[in-house]
Residue, then its C-alpha position, 0 to 999 in steps of 0.5 A: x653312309x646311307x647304307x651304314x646307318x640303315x644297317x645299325x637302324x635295323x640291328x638296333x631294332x631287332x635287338x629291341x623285339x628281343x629283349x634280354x631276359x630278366x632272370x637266368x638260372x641254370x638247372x643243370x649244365x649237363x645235356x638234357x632230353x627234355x624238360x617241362x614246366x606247370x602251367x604256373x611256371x613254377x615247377x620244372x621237371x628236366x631229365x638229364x643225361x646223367x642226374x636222373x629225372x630233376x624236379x625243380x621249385x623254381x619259386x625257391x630256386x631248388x631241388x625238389x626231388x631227383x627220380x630214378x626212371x626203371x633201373x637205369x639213371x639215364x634214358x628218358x626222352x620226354x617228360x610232361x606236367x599235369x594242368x593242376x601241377x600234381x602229377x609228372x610223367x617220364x617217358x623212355x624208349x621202353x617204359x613210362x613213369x608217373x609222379x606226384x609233385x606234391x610228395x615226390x613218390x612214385x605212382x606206377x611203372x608201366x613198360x611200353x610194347x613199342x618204342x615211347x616218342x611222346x608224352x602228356x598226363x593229365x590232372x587225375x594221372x591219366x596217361x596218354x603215350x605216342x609210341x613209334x609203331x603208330x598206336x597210342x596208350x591211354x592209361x588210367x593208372x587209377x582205374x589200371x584202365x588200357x585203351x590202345x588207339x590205333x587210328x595212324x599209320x605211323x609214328x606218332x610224334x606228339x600227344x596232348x590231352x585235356x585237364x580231365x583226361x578226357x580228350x586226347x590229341x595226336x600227330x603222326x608221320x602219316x600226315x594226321x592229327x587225330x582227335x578222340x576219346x581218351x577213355x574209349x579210343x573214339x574218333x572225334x575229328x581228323x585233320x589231314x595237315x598235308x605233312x608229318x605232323x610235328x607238335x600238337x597242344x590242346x588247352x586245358x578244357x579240350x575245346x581247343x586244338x593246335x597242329x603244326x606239320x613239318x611245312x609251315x602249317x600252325x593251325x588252330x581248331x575248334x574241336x566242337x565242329x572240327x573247323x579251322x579257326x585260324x592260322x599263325x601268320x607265319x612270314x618265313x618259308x619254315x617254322x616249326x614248335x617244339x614247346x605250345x601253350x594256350x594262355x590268358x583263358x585261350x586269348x593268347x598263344x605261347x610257343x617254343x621253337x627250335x631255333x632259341x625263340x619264345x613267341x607270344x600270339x594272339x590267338x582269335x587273329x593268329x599275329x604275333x604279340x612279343x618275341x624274345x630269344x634264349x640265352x646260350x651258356x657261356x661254355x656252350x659249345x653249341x651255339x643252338x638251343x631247342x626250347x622245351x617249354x614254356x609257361x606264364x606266370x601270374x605276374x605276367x612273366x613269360x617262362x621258358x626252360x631249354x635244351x642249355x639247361x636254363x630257365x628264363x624269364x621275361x616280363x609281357 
């Protein structure tokens, strides 16, 4: 009997640390690739197998625009929102695209020298791209300014750049999370992570870095000095981001997992303050979900847009 009543107790906790979201909408139930919101959580871009590149309004539930990357409707692996909510960027295996959000029009076309893995723009259109040979492009589409950053070894992962485009962030197989100068390719700091570095974020002024590798390491840097400031207080043998967004003036730490789960930290102590799990659609036939973004409102609703081609959302 004991045991029968601590079994409900704990499922009736874990259902209460994971609330049902307040809102659901499908974007799209075809598969998608990629998606991202602004920082405002109003506006996603979702690249589908089949619709092309989607731009959302979701104050109005609607469909903004439906872009077409290079000459083929499908291929875009990555996608990417500027901080101001102007510009959006899409990433296949051999090219990337830039957008403007306000008109729909596209701004350039550029075609890669390697295979594309990553993506982020800034909010001048700035460009930076991680591409599997180790490089990194950073384009100024404005100034048809190329600077390629040879600083890793090998595939690079994951990119970030500040709101200025003036710094940049990257991750790479080689164990490495190196920061630099966006418009000159110098080093700033570089971090050995001790494993394949997996996500990485910056916040909007560029002061502050995220890492994660492949084995636990969530870190927290001060870009000024290159110290840790803090780790998450992770309390499982293996987590990894696949969404990372710094909130509330850098207080707060949001996050995506692969696993369906949305979290919110506390930066300065790295604890966690709210959990909440993504929803599965009905007919799915796969019972996991990857979270690709994640963004909060003004009314303090936690936002998220995953793989399930759903937007969610909960109040803090």
């Amino acid at each position: 009997m004991k045991k029968t009543l601590l079994l409900v107790f704990c499922t009736l906790f874990l259902a209460a640390c994971q609330p049902k979201a307040d809102d659901i909408r499908v974007l799209s139930q075809e598969p998608s690739y990629s998606a991202s919101l602004s920082s405002d959580g109003n506006i996603a871009i979702v690249a589908t197998q089949s619709q092309g590149v989607q731009c959302w309004d979701l104050t109005t539930h609607s469909l903004k625009y439906q872009w077409v990357h290079g000459d083929l409707n499908t291929g875009v692996t990555a996608t990417a929102i500027s901080a101001n909510g102007e510009f959006a960027a899409s990433l296949s295996r051999d090219s990337v695209a830039l957008w403007t959000i306000a008109d729909g029009k596209s701004r350039g076309w550029w075609s890669l020298p390697a295979s594309g893995e990553s993506v982020a723009v800034a909010n001048n259109g700035a460009l930076l791209i991680g591409l599997n040979d180790g490089s990194v492009m950073s384009l100024n589409a404005a100034k048809t300014a190329l600077i390629k950053f040879l600083g890793h070894k090998e595939r690079v992962n994951t990119v970030a750049l500040s709101a200025d485009g003036r710094i940049a962030l990257s991750g790479s197989n080689d164990m490495q999370a190196i920061l630099w100068q966006a418009q000159t390719g110098q080093p700033i700091h570089t971090w050995d992570i001790g494993s394949r570095v997996t996500k990485v974020a910056l916040n909007d002024s560029g002061t502050l870095s995220f890492t994660n590798g492949s084995t636990n390491e969530a870190n927290i840097w001060d870009n000024t000095n290159g110290k840790l400031l803090n780790q998450l207080e992770i309390k499982r043998r293996q987590m990894t981001f696949s969404a990372v967004r710094f909130a509330k003036q850098d207080t707060q730490l949001l996050t995506g997992t692969p696993a369906r789960e949305v979290i919110l930290w506390q930066r300065q102590t790295g604890k966690p303050i709210a959990k909440w799990q993504i929803a599965l659609t009905k007919n799915s036939q796969n019972r996991g979900a990857v979270v690709y973004s994640v963004a909060i409102r003004d009314t303090n609703k936690v936002v998220s847009i995953s793989s399930q081609g759903l937007v969610e959302t909960w109040q803090e």
